[in-house]
N, C-alpha and C positions, 0 to 999 in steps of 0.2 A: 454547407456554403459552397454555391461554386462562385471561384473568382470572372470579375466582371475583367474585358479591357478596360485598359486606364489611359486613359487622356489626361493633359496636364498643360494647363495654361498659362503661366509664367512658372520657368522653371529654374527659381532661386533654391535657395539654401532648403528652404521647407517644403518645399514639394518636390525638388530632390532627392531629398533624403527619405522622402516618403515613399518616392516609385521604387526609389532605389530598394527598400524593404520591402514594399508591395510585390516587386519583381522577383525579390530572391523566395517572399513567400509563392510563385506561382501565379501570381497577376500579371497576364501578356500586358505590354506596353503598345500602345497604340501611338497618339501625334504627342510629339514632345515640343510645347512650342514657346518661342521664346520672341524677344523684337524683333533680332534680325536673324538671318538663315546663319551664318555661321556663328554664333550661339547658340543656337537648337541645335545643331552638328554637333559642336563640343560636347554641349551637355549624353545626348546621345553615346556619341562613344563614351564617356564617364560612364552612364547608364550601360550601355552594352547591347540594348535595343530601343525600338521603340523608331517611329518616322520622324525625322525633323523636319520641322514648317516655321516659319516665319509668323509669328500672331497675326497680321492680317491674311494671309495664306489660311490660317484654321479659321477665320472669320467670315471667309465668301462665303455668300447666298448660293453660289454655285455650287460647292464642293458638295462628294457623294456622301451621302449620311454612310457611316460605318454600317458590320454587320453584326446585329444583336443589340442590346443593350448596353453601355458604355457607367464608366464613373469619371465624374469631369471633374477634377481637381480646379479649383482657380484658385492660385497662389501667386498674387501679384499684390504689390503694397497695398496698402488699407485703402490709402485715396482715390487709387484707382478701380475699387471692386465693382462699381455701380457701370463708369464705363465700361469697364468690360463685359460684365454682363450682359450689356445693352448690345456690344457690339457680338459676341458668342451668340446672342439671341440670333441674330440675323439667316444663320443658318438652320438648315435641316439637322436634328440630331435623331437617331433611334427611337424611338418606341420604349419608354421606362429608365432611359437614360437618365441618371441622377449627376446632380453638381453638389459639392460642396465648397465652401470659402475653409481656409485655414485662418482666418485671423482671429484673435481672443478679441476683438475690441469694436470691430464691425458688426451690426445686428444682420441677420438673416438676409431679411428683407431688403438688404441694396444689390440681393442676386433673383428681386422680381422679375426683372425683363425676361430672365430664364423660365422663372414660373410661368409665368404667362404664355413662351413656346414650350409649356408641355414638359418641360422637364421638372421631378421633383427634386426638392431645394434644402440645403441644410448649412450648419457649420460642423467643423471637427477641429478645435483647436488642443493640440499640444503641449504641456507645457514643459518647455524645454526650451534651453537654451542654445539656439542653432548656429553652427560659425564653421562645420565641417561638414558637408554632406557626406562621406565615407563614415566618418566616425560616429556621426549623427546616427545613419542608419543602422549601424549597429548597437547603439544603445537604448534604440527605442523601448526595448521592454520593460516597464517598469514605470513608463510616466503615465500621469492621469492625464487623458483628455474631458476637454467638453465637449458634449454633442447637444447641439438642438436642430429644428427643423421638423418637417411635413413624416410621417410616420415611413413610407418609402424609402428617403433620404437618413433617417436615423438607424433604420435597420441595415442597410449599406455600412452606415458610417459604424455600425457595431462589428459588422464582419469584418471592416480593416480594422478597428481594434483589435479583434480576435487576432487577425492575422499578423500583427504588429508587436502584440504584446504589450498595448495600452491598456491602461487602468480608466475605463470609460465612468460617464457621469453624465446625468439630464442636466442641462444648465436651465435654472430658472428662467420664462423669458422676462427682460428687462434688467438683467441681473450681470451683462455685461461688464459697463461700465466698474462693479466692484470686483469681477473677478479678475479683470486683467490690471486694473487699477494695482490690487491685492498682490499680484503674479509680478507688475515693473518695479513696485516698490520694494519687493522683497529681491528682487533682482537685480535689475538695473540701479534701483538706488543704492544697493551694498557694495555696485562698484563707484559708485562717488563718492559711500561713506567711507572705503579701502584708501580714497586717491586723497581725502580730506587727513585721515590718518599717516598718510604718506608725509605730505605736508608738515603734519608734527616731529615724525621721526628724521627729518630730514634737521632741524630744529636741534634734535638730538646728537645729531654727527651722522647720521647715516646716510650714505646715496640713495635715489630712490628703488635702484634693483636692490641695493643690499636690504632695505627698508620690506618692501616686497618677499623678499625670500622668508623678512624675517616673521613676516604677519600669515602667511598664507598658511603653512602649519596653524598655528593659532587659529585662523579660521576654519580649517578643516576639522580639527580637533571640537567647536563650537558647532561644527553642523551634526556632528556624532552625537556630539549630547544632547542637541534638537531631534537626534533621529529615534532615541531614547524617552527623551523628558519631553513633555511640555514647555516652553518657555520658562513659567516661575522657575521650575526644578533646573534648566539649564542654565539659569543665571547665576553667574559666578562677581568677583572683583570686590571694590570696595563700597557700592552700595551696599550688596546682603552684609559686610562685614558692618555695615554703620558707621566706616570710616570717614567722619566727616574734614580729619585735614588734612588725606587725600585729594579728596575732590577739590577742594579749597585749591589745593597745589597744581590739581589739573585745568581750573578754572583759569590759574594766572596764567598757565600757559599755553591756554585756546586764546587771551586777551590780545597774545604777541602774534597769533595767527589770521588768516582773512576771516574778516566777520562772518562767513557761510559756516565757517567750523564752529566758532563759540555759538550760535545758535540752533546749530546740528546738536552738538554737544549737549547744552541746558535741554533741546528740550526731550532727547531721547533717555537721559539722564533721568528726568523728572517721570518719563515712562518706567522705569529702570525701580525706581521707589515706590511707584505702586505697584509693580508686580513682586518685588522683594515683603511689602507692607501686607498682601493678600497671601503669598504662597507660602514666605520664608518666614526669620524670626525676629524681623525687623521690627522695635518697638517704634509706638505713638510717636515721643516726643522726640525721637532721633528723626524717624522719618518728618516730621514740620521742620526740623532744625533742616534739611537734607534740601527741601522743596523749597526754601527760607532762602537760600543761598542760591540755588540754582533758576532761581524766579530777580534775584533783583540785575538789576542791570548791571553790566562791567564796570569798576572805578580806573 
C-alpha cells in the first residue's frame, strides 16, 4: 500500500482525527479545508501539516489539480454532503482520485456529482464516539468501520483501515438507515437513558455530579460484561432475580418522575423479561406476572 495525499473537506472532529492518524501513519496531507481561512489555519497547526484553504478556495473551477492521485475525505454534516459534492465536483481533481463521506447515515450516492467528475466514490464510517480530535486519533485502533462504495473507493478505504487500525466491514447497501439507527441508540440514547437515571437519583438525595460519579462505574463495569457475555448472560438486577416487588417499588418511583422515564422504564424493562425468560432462569408464570405489571398503565 502506498499512501495517497490526503485532502479533507470539512475539517471537524472526524476528519481530524482521521488525518491526524492518517498523518502519523505516513499519509502527506494535502488542502485542509474548512469555511473560513482561519479555521483551516488552526486546524493545520493542530495537524502540523497540510495547506489551509478556505472551502470555497478548494471549490474553484480554477485551482491546479494536485500531483498524482489524491483521497478526498468530505466530512462535513450529513445535510450538507450532496452540496458539497456538487460544489467539490466543480473543480479539476487527479486522475483516480477517490472521495469518501464519513457519515453512517448518508447513502453513498449524495457524493454523485463527484462520481460523475470522474472521481471514484465511497463511504467509510467509524464507529466511534468523536468529542477530541487528539485523543480520538489515538484510539482509532480497534473500532469497526463501514465501508461501501465503487470497488476503487473501497479498496482505498481498506488501506486507511489498514492504516488506522480499523476493524473494516462491507455495509450491506440500503442497510444504512439500521446501522447507524443501531450505533445512536446504543449511544446516544444511553446518554439520555444516564440523564433520565440522573433524574431518579436526584429523587434519592443525590446532586447530579454526585449521582454521575455514582452510576458511571456501574456502567462501565456493565459494558465489561457486554464485552464478555452476550446481552442474556450480562443481564443482571431484579428481573433475572424474578423480583417482582422490586419493580413494583421501582415503578411507584418512575410514577413521581417525567413521564419520558416511567415509559423508558416499562418498556425497556419488558425487553429485560424476554431476554431474562429466553437466556436465564426465569420461569413462565413470574415472567406474565413481570409483563402484567409493567404493561398496565400508572395509577
Amino acid at each position: 500500500m502506498t499512501p495517497r495525499r490526503l485532502s479533507v473537506a470539512g475539517a471537524g472532529a472526524v476528519g481530524t482525527a482521521l488525518a491526524r492518524g492518517l498523518s502519523r501513519a505516513g499519509w502527506p496531507l494535502a488542502e485542509i479545508a474548512c469555511r473560513s481561512a482561519d479555521r483551516a489555519l488552526e486546524r493545520v497547526g493542530f495537524l502540523g501539516a497540510g495547506e489551509p484553504v478556505p472551502f470555497a478556495e478548494m471549490c474553484d473551477p480554477g485551482r491546479a489539480p494536485d500531483d498524482g492521485p489524491l483521497l478526498l475525505l468530505v466530512s462535513v454534516p450529513d445535510r450538507h454532503i450532496h452540496a458539497c459534492a456538487a460544489r467539490l465536483a466543480q473543480r479539476d481533481w487527479p486522475i483516480d482520485t477517490v472521495a469518501l463521506h464519513l457519515s453512517g447515515a448518508v447513502e453513498v450516492a449524495a457524493l454523485e456529482p463527484l462520481s460523475s467528475a470522474g472521481l471514484a466514490v465511497g463511504g467509510l464510517h467509524p464507529l466511534k464516539s468523536f468529542v477530541d480530535a487528539d485523543r480520538d486519533a489515538d484510539s482509532l485502533a480497534g473500532t469497526v468501520a463501514a465501508l461501501e462504495g465503487e470497488a476503487p473507493a473501497l479498496a482505498v478505504a481498506r488501506d486507511v483501515s489498514g492504516a488506522l487500525g480499523l476493524l473494516p466491514f462491507e455495509l450491506t447497501p440500503g442497510s444504512r438507515p439500521a446501522w447507524h439507527g443501531a450505533a445512536t441508540h446504543a449511544c446516544n440514547h444511553l446518554v439520555a437513558l444516564v440523564d433520565q437515571a440522573l433524574d431518579l437519583m436526584e429523587s434519592a438525595g443525590l446532586d447530579r455530579d454526585g449521582a454521575r460519579a455514582a452510576l458511571v462505574p456501574l456502567l462501565d463495569s456493565t459494558v465489561r460484561n457486554l464485552e464478555r457475555l452476550p446481552p442474556g448472560g450480562a443481564l443482571t438486577g431484579p428481573i433475572v432475580r424474578g423480583d417482582i416487588e422490586a419493580v413494583n417499588r421501582h415503578l411507584q418511583a418512575v410514577e413521581g418522575a417525567a413521564a419520558d422515564v416511567g415509559a423508558a422504564y416499562r418498556a425497556l424493562a419488558r425487553r429485560a423479561v424476554r431476554l431474562a425468560r429466553k437466556h436465564r432462569d426465569l420461569d413462565e408464570d413470574t415472567a406474565a406476572e413481570l409483563v402484567r405489571a409493567l404493561t398496565e398503565p400508572p395509577r
